[in-house]
C-alpha positions in Angstrom: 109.6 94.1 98.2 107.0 95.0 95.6 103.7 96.5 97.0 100.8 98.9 96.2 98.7 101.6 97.6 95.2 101.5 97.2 92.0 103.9 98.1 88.6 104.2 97.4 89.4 105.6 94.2 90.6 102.0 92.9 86.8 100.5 94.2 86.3 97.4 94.7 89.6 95.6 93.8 90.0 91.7 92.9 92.6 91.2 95.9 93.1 87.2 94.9 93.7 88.6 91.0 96.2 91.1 92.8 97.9 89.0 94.9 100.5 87.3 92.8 101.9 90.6 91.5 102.8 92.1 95.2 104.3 91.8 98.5 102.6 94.1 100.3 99.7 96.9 100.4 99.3 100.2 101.8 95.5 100.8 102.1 93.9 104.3 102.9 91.8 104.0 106.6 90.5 107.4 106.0 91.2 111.5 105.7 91.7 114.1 108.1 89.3 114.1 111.7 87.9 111.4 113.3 84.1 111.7 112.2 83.1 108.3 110.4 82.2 109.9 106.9 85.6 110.8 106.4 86.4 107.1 106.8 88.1 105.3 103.4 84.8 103.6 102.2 86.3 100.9 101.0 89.2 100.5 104.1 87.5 97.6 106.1 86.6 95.3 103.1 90.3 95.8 101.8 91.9 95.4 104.9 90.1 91.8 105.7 90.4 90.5 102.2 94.2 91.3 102.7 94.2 89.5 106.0 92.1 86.5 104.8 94.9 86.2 101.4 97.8 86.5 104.0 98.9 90.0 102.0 100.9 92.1 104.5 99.9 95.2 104.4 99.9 98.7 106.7 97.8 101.9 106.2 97.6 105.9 105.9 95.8 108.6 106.5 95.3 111.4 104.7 96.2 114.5 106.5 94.5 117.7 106.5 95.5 119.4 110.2 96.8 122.4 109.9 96.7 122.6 114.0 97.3 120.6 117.4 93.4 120.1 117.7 93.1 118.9 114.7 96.4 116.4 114.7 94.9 115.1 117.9 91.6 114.2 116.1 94.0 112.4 112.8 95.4 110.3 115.8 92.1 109.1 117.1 90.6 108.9 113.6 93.5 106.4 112.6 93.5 104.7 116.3 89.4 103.8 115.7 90.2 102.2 112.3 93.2 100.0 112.8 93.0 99.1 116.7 91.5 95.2 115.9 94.3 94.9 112.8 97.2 93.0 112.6 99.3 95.8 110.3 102.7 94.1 109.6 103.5 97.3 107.6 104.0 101.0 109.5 101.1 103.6 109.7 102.1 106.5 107.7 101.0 110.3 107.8 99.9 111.4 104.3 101.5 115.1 104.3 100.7 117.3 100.6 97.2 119.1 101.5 97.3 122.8 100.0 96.4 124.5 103.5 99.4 122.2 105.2 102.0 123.7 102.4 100.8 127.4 103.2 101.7 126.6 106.9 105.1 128.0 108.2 107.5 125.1 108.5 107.6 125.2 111.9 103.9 124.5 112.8 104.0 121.9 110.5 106.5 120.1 111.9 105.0 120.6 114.9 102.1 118.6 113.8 103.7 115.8 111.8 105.8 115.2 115.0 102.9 115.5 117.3 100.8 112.9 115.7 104.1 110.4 115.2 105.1 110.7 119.0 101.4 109.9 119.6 101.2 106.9 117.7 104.3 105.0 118.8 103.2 105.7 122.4 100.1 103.6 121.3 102.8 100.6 119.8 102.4 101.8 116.3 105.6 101.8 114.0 104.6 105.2 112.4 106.4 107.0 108.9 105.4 109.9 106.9 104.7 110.4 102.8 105.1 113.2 101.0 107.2 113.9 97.8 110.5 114.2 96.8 109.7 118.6 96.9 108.1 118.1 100.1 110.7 116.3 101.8 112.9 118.7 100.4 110.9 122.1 101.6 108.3 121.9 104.2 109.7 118.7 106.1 113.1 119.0 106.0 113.4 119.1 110.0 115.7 117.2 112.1 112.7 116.7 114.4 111.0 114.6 111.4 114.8 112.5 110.7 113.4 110.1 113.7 110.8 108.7 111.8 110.6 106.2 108.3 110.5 108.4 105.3 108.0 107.3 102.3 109.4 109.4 99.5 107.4 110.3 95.8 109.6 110.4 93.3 108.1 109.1 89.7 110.5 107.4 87.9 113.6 105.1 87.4 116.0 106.4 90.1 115.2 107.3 93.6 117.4 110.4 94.3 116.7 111.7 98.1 119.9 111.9 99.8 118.1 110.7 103.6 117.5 107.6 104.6 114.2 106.4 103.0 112.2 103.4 103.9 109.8 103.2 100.7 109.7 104.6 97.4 106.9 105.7 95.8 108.0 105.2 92.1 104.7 105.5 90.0 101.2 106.7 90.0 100.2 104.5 87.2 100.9 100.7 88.0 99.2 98.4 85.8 98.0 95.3 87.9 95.2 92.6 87.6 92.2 93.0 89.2 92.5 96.5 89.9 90.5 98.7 87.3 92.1 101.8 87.8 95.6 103.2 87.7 97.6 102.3 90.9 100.5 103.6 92.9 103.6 101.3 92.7 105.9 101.1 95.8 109.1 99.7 96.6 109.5 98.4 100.4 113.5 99.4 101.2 113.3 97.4 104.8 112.3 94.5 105.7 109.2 96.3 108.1 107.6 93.0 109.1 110.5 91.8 110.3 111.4 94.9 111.8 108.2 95.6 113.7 107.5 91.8 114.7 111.3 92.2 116.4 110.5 95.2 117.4 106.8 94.1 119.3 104.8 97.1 117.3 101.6 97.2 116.1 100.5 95.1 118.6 100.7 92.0 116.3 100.8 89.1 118.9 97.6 90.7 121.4 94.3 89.8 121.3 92.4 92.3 119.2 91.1 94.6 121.5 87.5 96.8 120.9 88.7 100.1 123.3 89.2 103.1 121.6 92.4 105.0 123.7 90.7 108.2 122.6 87.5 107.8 124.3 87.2 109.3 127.6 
């Protein structure tokens, strides 16, 4: 499957121009804590033109904890902005942030592994991106071999020896109705199958206006 991952930094894209050149998107819901100006500006117009055109699509957030506190605040950032959607794609953790590289491999793993076990206890089918060196280095943990790998690695050949669920292949797609450069992706797995069998991502609820991480 043929899909894209988009972000403010494409603006305000011509989804029914895009449509016939993909399978699927991966849209950007926001960065690091859960305060609302760190939310993807552009994250709730993408995600209900997607819905409206019938383009499957799933999400990530852009990581910045480099602690427990502040994984726990990534979990209820992403909770708050996808807990009325109908993803038919995983939720993946967006690990490359300078101050996460400088951590010891241990607390990072730590924290990639806190905020997956936290969002498949809330039905989410969860991954985690990063690239090829990343994957390689800093998350090479058995810990991490649990969840769906989304592996960066620019080119014609994808050469990670784990098991990978979707390849990054290129940061400079060329497709209609976007203006800018995109990321082209390549889905591996069937994931709407697999998390429709599966009963993730709470596809076949009502939507649903609670937040699990207010108190």
């Amino acid at each position: 499957m043929k899909g894209i991952d988009v972000s403010s930094y494409q603006g305000k894209i011509d989804w029914e121009k895009v449509k016939p050149y993909i399978d699927f998107a991966i849209i950007r819901c926001g960065w690091g804590n859960d305060v609302k100006s760190q939310d993807d500006v552009y994250f709730e117009r993408n995600a209900k033109i997607c819905k409206e055109l019938n383009i499957p699509f799933g999400v990530y957030l852009y990581s910045y904890a480099t602690n427990l506190d502040d994984a726990r605040s990534e979990v209820c950032h992403t909770l708050r902005l996808i807990k009325d959607k109908k993803l038919e794609y995983p939720v993946f953790l967006d690990v490359e942030s300078k101050a996460q590289m400088a951590l010891r491999k241990e607390d990072l793993t730590e924290i990639v592994n806190y905020y997956c076990e936290e969002m498949e206890k809330n039905g989410y089918y969860v991954g985690i991106y990063a690239s090829l060196d990343r994957f390689k280095s800093n998350l090479d943990s058995k810990e991490l071999d649990r969840y769906d790998k989304w592996v960066a690695e620019w080119g014609d050949e994808l050469t990670y020896k784990g098991d990978v669920g979707m390849w990054q292949k290129t940061s400079y797609d060329e497709i209609p109705g976007i203006k800018a450069r995109v990321d082209g992706d390549v889905a591996l797995i069937d994931y709407p199958m697999i998390i429709r069998d599966a009963k993730l991502n709470h596809l076949d609820e009502e939507d649903k206006n609670n937040n699990p991480c207010v108190k």
